[in-house]
C-alpha positions in Angstrom: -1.8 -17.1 28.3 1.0 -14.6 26.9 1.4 -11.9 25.7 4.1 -10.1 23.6 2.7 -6.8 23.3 5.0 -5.2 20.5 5.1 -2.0 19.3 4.9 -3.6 15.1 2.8 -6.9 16.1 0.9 -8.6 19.2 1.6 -12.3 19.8 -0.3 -14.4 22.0 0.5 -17.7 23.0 -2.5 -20.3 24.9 -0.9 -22.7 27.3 -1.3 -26.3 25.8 -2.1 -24.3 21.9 0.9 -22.5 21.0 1.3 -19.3 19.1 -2.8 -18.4 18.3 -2.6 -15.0 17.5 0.1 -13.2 15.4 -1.2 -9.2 14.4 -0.5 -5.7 13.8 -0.8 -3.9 16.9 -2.9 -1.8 15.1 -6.5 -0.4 15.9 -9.1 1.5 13.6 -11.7 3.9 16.0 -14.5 5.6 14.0 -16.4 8.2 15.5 -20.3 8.7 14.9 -22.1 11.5 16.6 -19.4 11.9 19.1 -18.9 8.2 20.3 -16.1 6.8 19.2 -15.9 2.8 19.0 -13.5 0.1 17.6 -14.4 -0.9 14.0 -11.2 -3.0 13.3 -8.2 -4.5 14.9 -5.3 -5.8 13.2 -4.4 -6.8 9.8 -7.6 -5.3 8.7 -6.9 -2.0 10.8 -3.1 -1.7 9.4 -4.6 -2.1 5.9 -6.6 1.5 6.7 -3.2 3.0 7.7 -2.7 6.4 6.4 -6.0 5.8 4.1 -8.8 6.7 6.7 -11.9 9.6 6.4 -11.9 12.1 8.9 -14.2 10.2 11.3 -11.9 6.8 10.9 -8.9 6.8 12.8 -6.3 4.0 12.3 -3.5 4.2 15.0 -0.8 2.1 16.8 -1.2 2.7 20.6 2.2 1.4 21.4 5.8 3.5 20.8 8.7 2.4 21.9 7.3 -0.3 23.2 5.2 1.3 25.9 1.9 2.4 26.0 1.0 5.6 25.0 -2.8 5.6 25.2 -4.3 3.3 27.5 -8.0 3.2 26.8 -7.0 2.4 23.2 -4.9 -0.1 24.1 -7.3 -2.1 26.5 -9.5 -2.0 23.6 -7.4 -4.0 21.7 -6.0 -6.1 24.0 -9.6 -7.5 24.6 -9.7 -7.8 20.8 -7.0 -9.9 20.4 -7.8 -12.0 23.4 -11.2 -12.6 22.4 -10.2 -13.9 18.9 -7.0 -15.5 20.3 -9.8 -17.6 22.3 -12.4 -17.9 19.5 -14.7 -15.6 20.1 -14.8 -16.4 23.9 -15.6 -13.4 26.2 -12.4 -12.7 27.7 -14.1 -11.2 31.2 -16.3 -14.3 31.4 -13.2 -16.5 32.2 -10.5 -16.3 34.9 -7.0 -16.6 32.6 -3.9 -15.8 34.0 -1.8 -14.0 31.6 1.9 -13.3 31.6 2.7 -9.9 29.7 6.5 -8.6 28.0 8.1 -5.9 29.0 11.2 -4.0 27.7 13.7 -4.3 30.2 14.6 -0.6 30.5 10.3 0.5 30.9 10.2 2.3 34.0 7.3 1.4 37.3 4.6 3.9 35.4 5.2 2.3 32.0 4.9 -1.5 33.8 1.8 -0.4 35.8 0.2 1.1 32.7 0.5 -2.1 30.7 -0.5 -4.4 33.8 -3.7 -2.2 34.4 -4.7 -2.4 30.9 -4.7 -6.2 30.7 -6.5 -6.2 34.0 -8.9 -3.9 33.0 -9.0 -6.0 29.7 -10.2 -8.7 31.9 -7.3 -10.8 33.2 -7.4 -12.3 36.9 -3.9 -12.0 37.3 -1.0 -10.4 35.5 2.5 -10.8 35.7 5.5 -9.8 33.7 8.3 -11.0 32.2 11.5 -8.5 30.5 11.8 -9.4 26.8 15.2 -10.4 26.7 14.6 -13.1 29.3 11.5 -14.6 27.3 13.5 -14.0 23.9 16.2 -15.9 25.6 14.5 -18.7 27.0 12.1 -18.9 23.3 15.1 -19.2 21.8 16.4 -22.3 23.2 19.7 -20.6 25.4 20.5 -22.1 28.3 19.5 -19.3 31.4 18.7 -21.3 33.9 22.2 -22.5 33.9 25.4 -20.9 35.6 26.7 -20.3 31.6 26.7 -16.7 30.1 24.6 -16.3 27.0 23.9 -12.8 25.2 20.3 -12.1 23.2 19.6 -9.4 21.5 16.0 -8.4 20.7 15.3 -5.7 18.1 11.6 -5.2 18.1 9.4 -2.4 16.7 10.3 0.1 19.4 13.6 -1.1 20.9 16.5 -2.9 21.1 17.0 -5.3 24.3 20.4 -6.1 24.8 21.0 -8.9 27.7 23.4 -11.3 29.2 21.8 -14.0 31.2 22.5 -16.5 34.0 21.1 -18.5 36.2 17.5 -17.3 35.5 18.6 -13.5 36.0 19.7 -10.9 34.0 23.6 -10.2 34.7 23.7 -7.2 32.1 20.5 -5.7 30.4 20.5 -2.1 28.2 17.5 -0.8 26.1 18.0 1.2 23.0 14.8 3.3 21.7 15.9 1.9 18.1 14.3 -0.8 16.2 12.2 -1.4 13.2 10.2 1.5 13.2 13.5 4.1 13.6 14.4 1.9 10.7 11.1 3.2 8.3 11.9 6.4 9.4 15.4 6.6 8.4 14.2 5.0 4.7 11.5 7.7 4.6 13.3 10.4 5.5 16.2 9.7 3.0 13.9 9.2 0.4 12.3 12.7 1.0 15.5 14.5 1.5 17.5 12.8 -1.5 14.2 12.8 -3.8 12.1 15.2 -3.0 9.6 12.4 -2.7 7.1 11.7 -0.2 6.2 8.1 1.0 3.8 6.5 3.4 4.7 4.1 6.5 3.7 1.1 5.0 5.5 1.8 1.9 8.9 2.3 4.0 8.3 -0.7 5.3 7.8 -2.7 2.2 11.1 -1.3 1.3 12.8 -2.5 4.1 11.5 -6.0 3.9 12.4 -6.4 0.5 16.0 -4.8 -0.1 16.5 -3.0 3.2 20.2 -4.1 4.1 22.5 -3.8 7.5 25.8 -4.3 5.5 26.7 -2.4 2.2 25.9 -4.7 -1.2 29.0 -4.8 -4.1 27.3 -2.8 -6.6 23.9 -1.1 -6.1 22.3 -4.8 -5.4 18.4 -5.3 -5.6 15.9 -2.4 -7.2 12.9 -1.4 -6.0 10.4 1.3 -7.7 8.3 3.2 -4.7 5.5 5.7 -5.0 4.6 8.8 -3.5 3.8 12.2 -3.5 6.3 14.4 -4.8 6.9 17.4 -2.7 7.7 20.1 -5.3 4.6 19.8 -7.9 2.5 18.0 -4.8 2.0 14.9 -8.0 2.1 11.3 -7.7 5.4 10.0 -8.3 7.2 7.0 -8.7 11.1 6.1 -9.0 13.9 3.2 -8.3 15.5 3.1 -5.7 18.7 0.4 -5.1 20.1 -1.9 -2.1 23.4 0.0 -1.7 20.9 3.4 -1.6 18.7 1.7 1.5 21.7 0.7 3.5 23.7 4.0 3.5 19.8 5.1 4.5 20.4 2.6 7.4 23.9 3.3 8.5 22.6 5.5 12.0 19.9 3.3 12.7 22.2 -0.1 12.6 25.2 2.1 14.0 23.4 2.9 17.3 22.2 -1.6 18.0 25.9 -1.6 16.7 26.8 0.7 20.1 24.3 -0.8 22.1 25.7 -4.4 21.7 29.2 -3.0 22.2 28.4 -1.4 25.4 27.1 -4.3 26.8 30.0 -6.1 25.9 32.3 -3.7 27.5 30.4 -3.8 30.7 30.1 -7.9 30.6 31.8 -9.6 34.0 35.0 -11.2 32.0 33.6 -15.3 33.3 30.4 -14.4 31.4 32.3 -12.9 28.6 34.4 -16.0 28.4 30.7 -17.8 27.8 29.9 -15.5 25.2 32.9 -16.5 23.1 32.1 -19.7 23.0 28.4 -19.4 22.9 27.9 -16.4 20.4 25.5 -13.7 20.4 21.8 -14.7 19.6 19.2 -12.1 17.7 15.7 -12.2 18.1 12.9 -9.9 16.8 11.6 -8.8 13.7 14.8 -6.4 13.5 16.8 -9.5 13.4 15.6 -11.0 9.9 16.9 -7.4 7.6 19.3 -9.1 5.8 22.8 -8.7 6.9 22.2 -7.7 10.3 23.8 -10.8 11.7 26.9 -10.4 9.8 26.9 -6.4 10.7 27.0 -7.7 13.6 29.4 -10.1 13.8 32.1 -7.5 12.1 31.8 -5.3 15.0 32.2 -7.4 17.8 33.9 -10.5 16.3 31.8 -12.8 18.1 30.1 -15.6 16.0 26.1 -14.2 15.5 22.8 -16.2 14.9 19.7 -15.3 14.4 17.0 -17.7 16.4 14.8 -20.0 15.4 11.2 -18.4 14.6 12.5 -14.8 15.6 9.3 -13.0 15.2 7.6 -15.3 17.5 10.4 -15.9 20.1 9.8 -13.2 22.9 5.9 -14.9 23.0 7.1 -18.8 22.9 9.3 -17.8 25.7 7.3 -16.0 28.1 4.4 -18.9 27.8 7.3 -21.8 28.6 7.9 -19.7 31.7 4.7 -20.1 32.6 4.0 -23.5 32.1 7.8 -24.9 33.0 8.7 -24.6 36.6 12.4 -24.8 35.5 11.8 -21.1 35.0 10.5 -20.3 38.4 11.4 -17.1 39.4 11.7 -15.5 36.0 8.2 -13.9 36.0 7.3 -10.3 38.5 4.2 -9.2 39.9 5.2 -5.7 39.7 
């Protein structure tokens, strides 16, 4: 089994099934009389986001793509595994699971995710960096002495990688990635209109005319609601393309600078590869529109974005475990 523990969505992969399990990493806990307990997980917890009581609390116990509460987060790791599985008890069978990990997490970060899928119930863990299972989901050729560069923009972060030979020649990781890119549509909203709007609503926005490159014209329309901050009324207003993607300009400026810099620093026979090959994106970052061709104006290179993005970084970490091709690819530690 694998999983891609994301800081948006969890994706678990079943060797021999495939992709099983693709959620919000998302968890409602209510509280009765001083016990707290898991009501939801998932699609039905993100659809309590920001709409909770005061003894329901819906929260995401991943940033940045690291944990930041443990308990919660074994909780809904044995969620997800047990429907992943059909209902199975998790602890009542011996899986090995494979877990992702952004390539710039630190020891404490890596230990805290491997302890909470062992104490989820797993009877072995190992790990595998993101770029390398985005790499090998997407089809690039790493166990081969040929240069190819991924770049992963998840929830949390960017991972920015140039592989060989089943290693990592080059890997950076940038705290920016779709979240960063909610905030900055929430933010301008509330500072150019005085209006205030949710996290799921930012996100809506950015799905449907969020943009990495600037439109001709103002482009699509949207019309968002919210609380305005002057009277404290409901609110609603239009809001355009062009208007999102200045809103975006930082955010995509700094997986700009992060791709540049691992260009700069790219031994010049694996930037040779690269020419030829291109630069592949993976992650739910990769599919706001124009962020290939943003892109590709920066660094000249020829960009696609993978096959099945959203699912890549999962696909890839469970043909690691099942291929031996990709011996060596998956840590203990």
């Amino acid at each position: 089994m694998a999983i891609d523990l994301g800081t948006v969505n969890t994706v678990i992969y079943v060797r021999d099934r495939g992709i099983v399990l693709n959620e919000p990493s998302v968890i409602a806990i209510e509280t009765v009389n001083g016990v707290r307990r898991v009501k939801v997980v998932g699609n039905e917890a993100k659809l309590m986001m920001g709409k909770t009581p005061a003894n329901i609390q819906a929260m995401r116990p991943l940033r940045d793509g690291v944990i930041a509460d443990i308990d919660v987060a074994e909780q809904m790791i044995k969620h997800f595994v047990e429907k992943a599985l059909g209902g199975v008890r998790f602890l009542a069978r011996r899986h090995e699971v494979v877990i992702c990990v952004p390539s710039g997490s630190t020891m404490v970060e890596r230990r805290a995710l491997r302890d909470a899928a062992s104490n989820a119930g797993a009877f072995r863990v190992q790990l595998i960096e993101e770029p390398m299972a985005a790499a090998i989901g997407a089809g690039l050729p790493v166990t081969e002495p040929r240069g190819a560069m991924v770049v992963d923009i998840g929830g949390g972060t960017t991972e920015v990688a140039v592989l060989s030979l089943r290693g990592i020649a080059y890997s950076n990781s940038v705290r920016v990635g779709g979240d960063k890119l909610d905030e900055a549509i929430s933010s301008h909203v509330r500072r150019t209109h005085n209006l205030m709007i949710g996290e799921a609503t930012s996100e809506r926005v950015k799905h449907l005319i969020g943009s990495a490159v600037m439109p001709s014209g103002d482009g699509r329309v949207i019309t968002v609601k919210g609380r305005h901050l002057a009277n404290g009324r409901p609110a609603e207003l239009t809001i355009s393309e062009a208007e999102i993607a200045e809103a975006l300009v930082e955010p995509v400026g700094q997986i700009k600078g992060a791709v540049m810099s691992a260009l700069e620093q790219t031994p010049p026979e694996l930037s040779s590869d690269i020419i030829d090959e291109g630069i592949t994106l993976t992650g739910g970052g990769a599919l706001l529109s124009g962020m290939d061709e943003a892109l590709s104006e920066a660094t000249g290179l020829p960009v696609q974005v993978a096959d099945d993005a959203l699912i890549c970084v999962a696909m890839g970490a469970g043909r690691a475990l099942e291929d031996p091709a990709y011996e060596g690819v998956l840590t203990g530690a």
